[in-house]
C-alpha positions in Angstrom: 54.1 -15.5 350.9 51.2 -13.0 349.9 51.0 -10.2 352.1 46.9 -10.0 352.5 47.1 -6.9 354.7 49.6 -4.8 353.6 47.7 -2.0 352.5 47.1 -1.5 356.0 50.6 -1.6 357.0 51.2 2.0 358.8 54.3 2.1 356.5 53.3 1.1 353.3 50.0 4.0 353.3 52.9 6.2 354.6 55.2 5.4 351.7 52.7 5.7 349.1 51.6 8.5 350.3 55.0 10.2 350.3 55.3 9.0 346.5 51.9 10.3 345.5 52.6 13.7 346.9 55.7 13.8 345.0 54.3 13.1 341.4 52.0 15.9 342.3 54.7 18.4 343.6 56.8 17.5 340.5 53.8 17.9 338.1 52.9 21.5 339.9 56.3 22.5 339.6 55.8 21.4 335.7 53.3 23.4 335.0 54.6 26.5 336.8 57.4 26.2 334.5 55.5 26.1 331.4 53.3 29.2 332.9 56.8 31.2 333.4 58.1 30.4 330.3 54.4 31.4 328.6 54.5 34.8 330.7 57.9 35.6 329.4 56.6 35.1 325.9 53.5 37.4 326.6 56.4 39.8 327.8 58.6 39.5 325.0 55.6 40.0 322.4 54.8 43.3 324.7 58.8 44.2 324.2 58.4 43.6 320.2 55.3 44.9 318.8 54.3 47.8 321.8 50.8 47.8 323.8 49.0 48.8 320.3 49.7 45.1 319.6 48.9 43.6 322.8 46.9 41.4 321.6 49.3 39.5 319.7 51.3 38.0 322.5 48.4 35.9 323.8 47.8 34.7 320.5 51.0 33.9 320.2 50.9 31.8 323.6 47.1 30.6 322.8 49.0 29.1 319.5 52.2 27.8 321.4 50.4 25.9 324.0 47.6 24.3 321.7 50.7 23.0 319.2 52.3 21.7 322.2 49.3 20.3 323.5 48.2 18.7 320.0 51.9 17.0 319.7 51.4 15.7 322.9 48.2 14.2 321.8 48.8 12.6 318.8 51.9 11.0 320.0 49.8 9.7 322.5 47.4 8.3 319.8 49.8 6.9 317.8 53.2 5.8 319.6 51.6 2.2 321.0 50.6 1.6 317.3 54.0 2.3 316.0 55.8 0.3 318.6 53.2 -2.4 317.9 54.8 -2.2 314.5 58.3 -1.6 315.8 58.0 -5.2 317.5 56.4 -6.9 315.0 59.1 -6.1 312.2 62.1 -4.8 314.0 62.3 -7.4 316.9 62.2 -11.0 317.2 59.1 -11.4 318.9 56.2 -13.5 319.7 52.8 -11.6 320.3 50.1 -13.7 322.0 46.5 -11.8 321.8 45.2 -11.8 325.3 42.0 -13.5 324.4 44.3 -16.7 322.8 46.3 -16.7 326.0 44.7 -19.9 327.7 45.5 -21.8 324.2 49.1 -21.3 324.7 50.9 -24.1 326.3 52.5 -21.5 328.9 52.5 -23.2 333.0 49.0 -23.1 334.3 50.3 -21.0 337.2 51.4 -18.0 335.0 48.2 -17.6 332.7 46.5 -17.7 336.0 48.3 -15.5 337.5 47.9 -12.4 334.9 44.5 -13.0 334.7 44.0 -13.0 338.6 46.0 -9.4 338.1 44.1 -8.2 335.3 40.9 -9.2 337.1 42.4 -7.3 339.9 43.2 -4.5 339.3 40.1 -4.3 336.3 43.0 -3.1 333.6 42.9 -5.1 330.1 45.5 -5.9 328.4 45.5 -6.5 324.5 48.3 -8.3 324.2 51.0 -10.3 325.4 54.7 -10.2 323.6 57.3 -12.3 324.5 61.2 -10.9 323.3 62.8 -13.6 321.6 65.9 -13.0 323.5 67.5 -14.1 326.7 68.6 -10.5 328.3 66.3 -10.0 330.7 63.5 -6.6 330.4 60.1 -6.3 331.0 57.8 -3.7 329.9 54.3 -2.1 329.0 52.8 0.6 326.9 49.3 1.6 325.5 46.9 4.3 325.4 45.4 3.7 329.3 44.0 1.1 330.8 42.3 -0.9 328.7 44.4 -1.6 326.2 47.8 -2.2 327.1 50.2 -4.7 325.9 52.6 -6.6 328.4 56.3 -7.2 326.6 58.7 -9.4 328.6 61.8 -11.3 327.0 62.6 -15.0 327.7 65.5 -14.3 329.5 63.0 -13.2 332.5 61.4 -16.8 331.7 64.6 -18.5 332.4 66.3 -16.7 334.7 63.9 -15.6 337.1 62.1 -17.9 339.5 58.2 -18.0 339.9 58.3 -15.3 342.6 60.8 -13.0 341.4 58.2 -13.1 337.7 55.7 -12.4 339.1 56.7 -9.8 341.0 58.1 -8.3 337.8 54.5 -8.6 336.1 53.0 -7.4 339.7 55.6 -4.2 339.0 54.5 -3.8 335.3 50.7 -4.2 336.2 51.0 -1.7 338.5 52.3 0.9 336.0 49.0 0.4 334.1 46.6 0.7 337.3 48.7 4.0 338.2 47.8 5.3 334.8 51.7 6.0 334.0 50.8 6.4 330.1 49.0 9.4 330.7 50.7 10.8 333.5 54.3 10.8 331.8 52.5 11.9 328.7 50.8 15.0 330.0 53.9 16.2 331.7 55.9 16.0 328.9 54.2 18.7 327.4 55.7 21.1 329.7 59.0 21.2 328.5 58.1 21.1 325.1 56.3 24.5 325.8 59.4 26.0 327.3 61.4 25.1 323.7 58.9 26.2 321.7 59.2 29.6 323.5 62.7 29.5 323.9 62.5 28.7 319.4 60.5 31.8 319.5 63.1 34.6 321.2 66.1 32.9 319.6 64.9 33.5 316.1 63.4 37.2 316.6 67.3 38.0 319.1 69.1 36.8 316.0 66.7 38.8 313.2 67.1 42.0 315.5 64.3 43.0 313.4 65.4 46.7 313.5 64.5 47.7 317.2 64.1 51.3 317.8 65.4 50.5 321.5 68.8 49.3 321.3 68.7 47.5 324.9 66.0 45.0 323.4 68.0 42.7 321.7 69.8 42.0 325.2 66.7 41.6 327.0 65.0 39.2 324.5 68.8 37.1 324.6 68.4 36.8 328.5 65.0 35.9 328.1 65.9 33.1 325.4 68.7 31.8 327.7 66.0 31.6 330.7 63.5 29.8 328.5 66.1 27.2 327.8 67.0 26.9 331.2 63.5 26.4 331.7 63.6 23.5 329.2 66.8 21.6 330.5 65.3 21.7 334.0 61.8 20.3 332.5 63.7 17.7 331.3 65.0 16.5 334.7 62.4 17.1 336.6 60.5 15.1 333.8 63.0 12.4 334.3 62.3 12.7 338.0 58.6 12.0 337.6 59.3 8.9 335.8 61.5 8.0 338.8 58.7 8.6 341.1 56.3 6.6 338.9 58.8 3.3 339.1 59.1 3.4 342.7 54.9 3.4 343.1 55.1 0.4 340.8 57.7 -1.5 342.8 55.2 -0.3 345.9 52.0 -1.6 343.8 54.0 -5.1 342.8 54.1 -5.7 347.0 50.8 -4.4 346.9 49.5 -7.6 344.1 51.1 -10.0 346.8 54.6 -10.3 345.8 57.7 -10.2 348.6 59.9 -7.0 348.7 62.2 -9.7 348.7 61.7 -11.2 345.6 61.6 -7.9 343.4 64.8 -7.0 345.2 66.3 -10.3 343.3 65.1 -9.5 340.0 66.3 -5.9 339.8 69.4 -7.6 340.9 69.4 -10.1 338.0 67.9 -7.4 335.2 69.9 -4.4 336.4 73.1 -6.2 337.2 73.1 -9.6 335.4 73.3 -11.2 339.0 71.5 -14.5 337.1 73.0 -16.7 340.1 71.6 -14.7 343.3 68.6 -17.0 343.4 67.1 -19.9 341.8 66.8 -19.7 338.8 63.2 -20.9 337.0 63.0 -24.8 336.9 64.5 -26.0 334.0 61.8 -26.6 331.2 59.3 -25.1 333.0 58.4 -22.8 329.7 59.9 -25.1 327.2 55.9 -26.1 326.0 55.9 -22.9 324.2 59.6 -21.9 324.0 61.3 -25.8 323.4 64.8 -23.9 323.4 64.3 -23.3 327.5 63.6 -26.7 327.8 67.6 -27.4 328.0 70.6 -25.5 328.6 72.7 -27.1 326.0 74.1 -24.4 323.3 75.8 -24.6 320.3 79.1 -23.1 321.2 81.3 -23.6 317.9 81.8 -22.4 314.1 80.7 -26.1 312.8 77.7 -26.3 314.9 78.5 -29.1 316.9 77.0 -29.3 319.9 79.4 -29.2 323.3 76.7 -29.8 325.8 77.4 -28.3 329.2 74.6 -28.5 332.3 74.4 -25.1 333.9 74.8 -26.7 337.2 78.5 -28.2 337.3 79.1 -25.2 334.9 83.1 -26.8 333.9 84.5 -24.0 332.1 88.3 -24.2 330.5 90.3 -21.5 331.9 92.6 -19.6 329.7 94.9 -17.3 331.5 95.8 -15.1 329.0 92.6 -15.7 326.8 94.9 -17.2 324.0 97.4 -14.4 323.3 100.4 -15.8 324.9 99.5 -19.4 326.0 96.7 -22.2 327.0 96.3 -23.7 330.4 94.4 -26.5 330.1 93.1 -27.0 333.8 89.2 -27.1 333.8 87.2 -25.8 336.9 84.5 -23.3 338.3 84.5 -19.9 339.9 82.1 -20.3 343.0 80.6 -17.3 344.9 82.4 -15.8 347.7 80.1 -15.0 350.5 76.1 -15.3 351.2 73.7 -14.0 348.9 73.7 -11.1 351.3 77.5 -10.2 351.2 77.4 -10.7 347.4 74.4 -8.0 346.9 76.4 -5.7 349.5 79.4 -6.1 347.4 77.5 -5.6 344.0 76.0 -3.0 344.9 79.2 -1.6 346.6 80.3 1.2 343.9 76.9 2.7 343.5 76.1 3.0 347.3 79.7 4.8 347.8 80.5 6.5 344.9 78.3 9.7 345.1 78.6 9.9 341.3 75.6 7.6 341.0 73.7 10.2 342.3 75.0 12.5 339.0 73.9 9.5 337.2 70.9 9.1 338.4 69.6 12.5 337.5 70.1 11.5 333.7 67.6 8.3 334.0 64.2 7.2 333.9 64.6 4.8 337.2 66.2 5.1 340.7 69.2 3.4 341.7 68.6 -0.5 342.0 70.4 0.2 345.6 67.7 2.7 346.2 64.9 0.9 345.4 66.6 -2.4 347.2 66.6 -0.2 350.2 62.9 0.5 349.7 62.2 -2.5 349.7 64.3 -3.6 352.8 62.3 -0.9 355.0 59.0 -2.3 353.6 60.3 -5.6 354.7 61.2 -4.8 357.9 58.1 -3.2 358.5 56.3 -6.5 357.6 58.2 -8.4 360.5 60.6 -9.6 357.7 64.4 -9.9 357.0 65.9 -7.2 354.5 68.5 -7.9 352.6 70.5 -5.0 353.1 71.8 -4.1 356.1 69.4 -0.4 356.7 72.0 1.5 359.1 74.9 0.7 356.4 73.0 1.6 353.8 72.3 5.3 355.5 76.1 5.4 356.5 78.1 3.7 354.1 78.3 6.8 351.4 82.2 8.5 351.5 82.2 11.4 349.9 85.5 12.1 349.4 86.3 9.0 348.0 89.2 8.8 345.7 87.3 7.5 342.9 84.1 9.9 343.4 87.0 13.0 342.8 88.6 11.4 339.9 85.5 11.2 338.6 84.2 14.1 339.3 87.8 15.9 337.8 87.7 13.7 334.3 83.6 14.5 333.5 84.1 18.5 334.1 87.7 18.3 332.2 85.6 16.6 329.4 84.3 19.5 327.9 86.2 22.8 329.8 89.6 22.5 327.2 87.1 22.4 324.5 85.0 25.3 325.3 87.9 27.2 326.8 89.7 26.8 323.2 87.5 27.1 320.9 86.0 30.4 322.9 89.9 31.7 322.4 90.0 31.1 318.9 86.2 32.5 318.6 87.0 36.0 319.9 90.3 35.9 317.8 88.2 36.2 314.9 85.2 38.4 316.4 88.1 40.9 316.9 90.6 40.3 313.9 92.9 39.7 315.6 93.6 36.1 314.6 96.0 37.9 311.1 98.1 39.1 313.9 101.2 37.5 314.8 100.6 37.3 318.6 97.1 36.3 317.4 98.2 33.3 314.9 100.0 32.2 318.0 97.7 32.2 320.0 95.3 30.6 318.1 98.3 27.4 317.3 98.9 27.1 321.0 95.0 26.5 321.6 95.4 23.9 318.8 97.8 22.3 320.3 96.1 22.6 323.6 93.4 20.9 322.3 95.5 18.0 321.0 97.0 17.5 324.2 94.1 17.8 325.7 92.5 14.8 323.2 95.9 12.4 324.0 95.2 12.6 327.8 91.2 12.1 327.3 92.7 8.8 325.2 95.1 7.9 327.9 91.8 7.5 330.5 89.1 6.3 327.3 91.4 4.0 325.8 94.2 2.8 328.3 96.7 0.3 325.9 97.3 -2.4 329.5 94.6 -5.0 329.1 94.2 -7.1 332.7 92.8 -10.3 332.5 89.2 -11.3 334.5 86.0 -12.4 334.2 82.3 -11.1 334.6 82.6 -12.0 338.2 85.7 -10.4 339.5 84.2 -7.0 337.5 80.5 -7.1 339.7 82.0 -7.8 342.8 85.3 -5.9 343.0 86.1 -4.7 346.2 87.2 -1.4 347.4 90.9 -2.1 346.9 90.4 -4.0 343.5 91.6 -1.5 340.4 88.0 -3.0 338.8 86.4 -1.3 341.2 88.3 2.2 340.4 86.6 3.0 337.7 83.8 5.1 336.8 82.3 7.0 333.5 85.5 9.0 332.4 88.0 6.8 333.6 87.7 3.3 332.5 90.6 0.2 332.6 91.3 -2.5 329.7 90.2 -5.9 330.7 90.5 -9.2 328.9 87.7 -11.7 329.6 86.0 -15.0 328.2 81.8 -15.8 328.2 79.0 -16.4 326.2 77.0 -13.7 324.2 73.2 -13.9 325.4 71.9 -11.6 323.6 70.8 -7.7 322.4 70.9 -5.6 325.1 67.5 -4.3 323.8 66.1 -8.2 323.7 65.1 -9.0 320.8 66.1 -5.8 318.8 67.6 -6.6 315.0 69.5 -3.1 315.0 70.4 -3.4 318.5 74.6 -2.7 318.7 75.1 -3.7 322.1 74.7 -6.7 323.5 75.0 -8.7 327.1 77.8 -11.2 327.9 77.3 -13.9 330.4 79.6 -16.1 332.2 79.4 -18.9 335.0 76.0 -16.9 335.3 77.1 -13.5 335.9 76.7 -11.1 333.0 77.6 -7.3 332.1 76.5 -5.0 329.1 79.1 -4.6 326.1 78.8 -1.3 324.0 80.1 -1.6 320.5 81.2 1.8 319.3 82.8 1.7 315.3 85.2 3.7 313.9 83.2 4.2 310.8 80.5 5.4 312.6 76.6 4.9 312.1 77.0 3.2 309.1 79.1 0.8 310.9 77.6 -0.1 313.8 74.8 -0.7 311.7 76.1 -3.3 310.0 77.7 -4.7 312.9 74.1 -5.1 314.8 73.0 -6.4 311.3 75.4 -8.9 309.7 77.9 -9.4 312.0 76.8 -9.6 315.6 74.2 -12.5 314.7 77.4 -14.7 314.2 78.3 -14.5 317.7 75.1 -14.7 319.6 74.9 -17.9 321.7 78.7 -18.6 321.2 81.9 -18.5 323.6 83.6 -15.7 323.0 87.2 -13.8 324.4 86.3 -9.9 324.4 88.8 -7.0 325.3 87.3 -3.7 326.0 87.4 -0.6 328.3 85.8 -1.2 331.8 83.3 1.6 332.8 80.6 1.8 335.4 77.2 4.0 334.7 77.1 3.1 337.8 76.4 -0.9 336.9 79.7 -2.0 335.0 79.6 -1.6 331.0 82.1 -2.8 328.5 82.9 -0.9 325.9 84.8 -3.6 323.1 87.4 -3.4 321.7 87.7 -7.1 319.9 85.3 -10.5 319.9 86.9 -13.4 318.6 85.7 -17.2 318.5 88.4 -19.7 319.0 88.6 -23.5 319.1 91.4 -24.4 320.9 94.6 -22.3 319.6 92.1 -22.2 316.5 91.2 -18.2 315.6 87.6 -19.0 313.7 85.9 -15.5 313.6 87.2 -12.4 315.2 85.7 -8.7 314.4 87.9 -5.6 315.8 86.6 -1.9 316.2 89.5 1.3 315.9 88.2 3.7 317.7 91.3 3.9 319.8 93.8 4.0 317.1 91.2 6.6 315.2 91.2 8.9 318.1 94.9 8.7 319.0 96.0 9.6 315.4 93.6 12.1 315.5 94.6 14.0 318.4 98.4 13.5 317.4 97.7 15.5 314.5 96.2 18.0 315.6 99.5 18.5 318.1 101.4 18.4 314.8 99.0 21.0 312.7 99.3 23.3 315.4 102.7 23.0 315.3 102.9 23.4 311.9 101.3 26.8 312.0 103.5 27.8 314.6 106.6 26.8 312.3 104.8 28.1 309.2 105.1 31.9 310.8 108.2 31.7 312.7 110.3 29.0 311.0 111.0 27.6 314.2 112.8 24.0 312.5 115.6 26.4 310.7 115.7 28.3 313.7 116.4 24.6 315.9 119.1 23.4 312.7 120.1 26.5 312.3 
């Protein structure tokens, strides 16, 4: 359905205009910022050099604001050249010039389609890159508007249906008619103009550069401190601009003609690996340019012979206990519980409760898929049309006193208050000398020990030892009850499951680490973390993830939600039958419970060390 009119929907004008008067609100508020923090530079200079060298403090700032601005600039000129690069050497990728786009054997309907949007909304696009990968993203970048390039993987080409597409490309569009390049651009000069300044009072506090007025070097340490509150504010109001700019798109996208309906679905299938919410795109519909879409047959084992499996009977073995204690032969298939409609309200259950999403939120560049679901549900409404949320639910459903929301909440501020509040202690110990003291060697132990404590409980929640056994569609649609559910970014819980590696989580990305798993077509993110580090993990996204992409796998990891669920793996293994063919295990567990098991016993140690406390207990 193409909504002809809806730019003079009463709602929609309302709406957009409510979003435009926020980008400028947040980009006033910006650049008042960056005008404070440039005043208290003027003031500073005034504080240093005295009103006979007045005139060095708006140099200073006339300098600090045109290197800020020329940053700005050139990584405006040059960023869509080096990700141009970046995809053409880094990812697996297939760039299509604009111009050669008719010669491509893509569906008629989807060249016709850009170009109708192109022709549109009078934007050119340079390019058009397809991700070799079937994770699902969709993106754009450039200078402005008239030469962007459109990037969108082929898991978007398989997974999403002709409307939900093009809605995507409607929403992607859109952020190149809105001019997002520039906008996010210019504003993120702000906050690099309240570091620079905050750069500037840190270096002359710490010189003290022999101030006749002793009461100086406090002042210009406040005024450090406020300039780098200045910049950690920047950066999340920055953030919220960016929010601000993907909800105009999603507005824009209805604007092009697409449903509210359909873009709800694919944020549903790209955000939260719903890939069964809808239908999916006609099989072989892209397999002219992509032959590999033209069949959902994989090759699922270490000899490369094909086990053939249609992705609409979707048999699957089950193996209760993934192969660690025994093999239940019994084939079958986990169906969805519920309508469409029950399933989003149960997907997007944690994140419309759990009023830690909102913590989350602040930390990203997009809203809350439940937030821009409800968006769209009011636009739809509006339009005479069904939602697919229930509205008054939506507006009442939050509990903020949940148990889970507190538990949380306690774990994320525990996180770092033992480390500061020990390492502060052992700090003044030795701005005071008092550490060579016996009282003050013991303190300093106990705070050791503290710490290590402190590190075996963090391990306990991180890293819990019991492994419960699921699969990617029990995690998304837990219910309240349901320990899956219980879970959240400090406190996670071991699961066992089987499925199918996808593909990078950044589609298409050789260096990419982390990775999507998919199963009876349902998928969640899995983060590989290695105990030896960078190094590590780089050879893991290298050398040894490329063995497993496209193949069955059993996976145990730590459950976590930020807010849509995330994995974070423990162990991948490929097995035929009782047969163990490749497996690759991570010890960052084991690494961090040694770890903080000796430092329980160093600071024990020390204790001993000064009061001999094991001839005093065999004594």
């Amino acid at each position: 359905m193409v909504y002809a009119n809806i730019s003079h929907n009463r709602y929609y004008r309302k709406q957009s205009v409510k979003l435009k008067f926020r980008v400028i609100t947040i980009v006033s508020v910006l650049f008042i910022m960056a005008l404070l923090s440039l005043a208290s530079t003027v003031l500073g200079s005034i504080l240093i050099w005295g009103n006979d060298r007045f005139i060095i403090g708006p140099i200073y700032v006339i300098t600090l604001s045109f290197s800020a601005l020329l940053i700005i600039f050139m990584q405006w000129m040059v960023s869509p050249d080096i990700l141009d690069f970046t995809l053409k050497y880094a990812f697996k990728s297939h760039i299509i010039p604009y111009s050669k786009l008719n010669e491509e054997t893509f569906p008629d309907w989807f060249t016709k389609y850009i170009s109708s949007m192109v022709e549109k909304t009078n934007i050119t696009i340079k390019k058009l890159i397809i991700l070799d990968d079937l994770t699902s993203t969709a993106f754009v970048y450039g200078h402005n508007r008239g030469n962007a390039r459109l990037v969108i993987s082929k898991g978007l080409l398989k997974y999403l249906n002709k409307e939900e597409l093009k809605s995507v490309i409607g929403h992607e569009i859109s952020h190149i008619k809105n001019r997002d390049f520039i906008w996010v651009t210019m504003a993120s000069g702000f906050p690099l103009i309240c570091a620079y300044s905050y750069t500037f009072f840190r270096e002359v506090s710490s010189t003290h550069m022999g101030f006749a007025i002793p009461i100086l070097y406090p002042v210009l340490q406040l005024l450090a401190i406020l300039n780098y509150i200045l910049y950690v504010l920047a950066q999340f109001i920055l953030l919220a601009l960016t929010r601000v700019r993907e909800s105009l798109a999603d507005h824009g996208s209805v604007l092009l003609g697409n449903t509210p309906n359909a873009l709800s679905y694919s944020l549903l299938k790209i955000g939260y690996g719903l890939l069964d919410i809808s239908e999916q795109m006609p099989e072989g519909e892209f397999s002219g340019i992509f032959p590999d879409l033209g069949t959902n047959k994989e090759s699922l084992n270490e000899d490369n012979e094909i086990k053939s499996f249609n992705s609409k009977e979707k048999i699957r073995k089950v193996v209760y206990t993934l192969g660690f204690t025994s093999n239940v032969q019994e084939k079958t298939y986990i169906q969805p519980h519920g309508t469409p409609k029950q399933r989003v309200a149960k997907v997007l259950n944690w994140e419309r409760k759990n009023p830690i999403s909102r913590f989350i939120q602040l930390y990203s560049s997009h809203p809350l898929i439940s937030e821009r679901i409800k968006a769209m549900d009011e636009l739809s409404l509006s339009l005479g049309h069904q939602p697919l949320l229930d509205i008054e639910n939506q507006r009442n459903f939050r509990k903020y006193l949940s148990s889970t929301f507190l538990i949380d909440v306690l774990f994320t501020v525990v996180n770092w208050l033992p480390i500061i509040l020990i390492f502060t202690t052992l700090l003044l110990l030795m701005e005071i000398n008092y550490i060579d003291s016996p009282k003050g060697y013991l303190l300093g132990s106990i705070s050791i020990i503290g710490f290590g404590i402190y590190w075996l409980v963090w391990n306990f929640h991180k890293f819990p030892m019991q492994m419960k056994l699921t699969n990617t569609r029990e995690i998304i649609e837990a219910d309240e009850k349901d320990p899956l559910f219980k879970v959240g970014i400090n406190k996670r819980r071991g699961v066992m499951l089987k499925g199918r590696v996808l593909g990078r989580l950044i589609p298409g990305y050789s260096l990419g680490k982390d990775f999507v798993i998919v199963d009876n077509d349902v998928s969640i993110i899995g983060i590989w973390q290695s105990s030896s580090g960078l190094v590590g993990e780089l050879h893991f996204a290298t050398k040894t993830l490329k063995n497993y992409e496209g193949r069955e796998v059993k996976i145990k990891g730590w459950l976590s939600r930020m807010p849509m669920p995330i994995l974070f793996v423990k162990e991948i293994k490929i097995q035929n039958n009782e047969k163990l063919i490749r497996k690759v295990a991570n010890k960052v567990n084991v690494w961090n419970y040694i770890g903080s098991i000796i430092t329980i016993i160093t600071g024990l140690l020390l204790i001993n060390e000064q009061y001999d406390l094991i001839s005093l207990l065999f004594s």
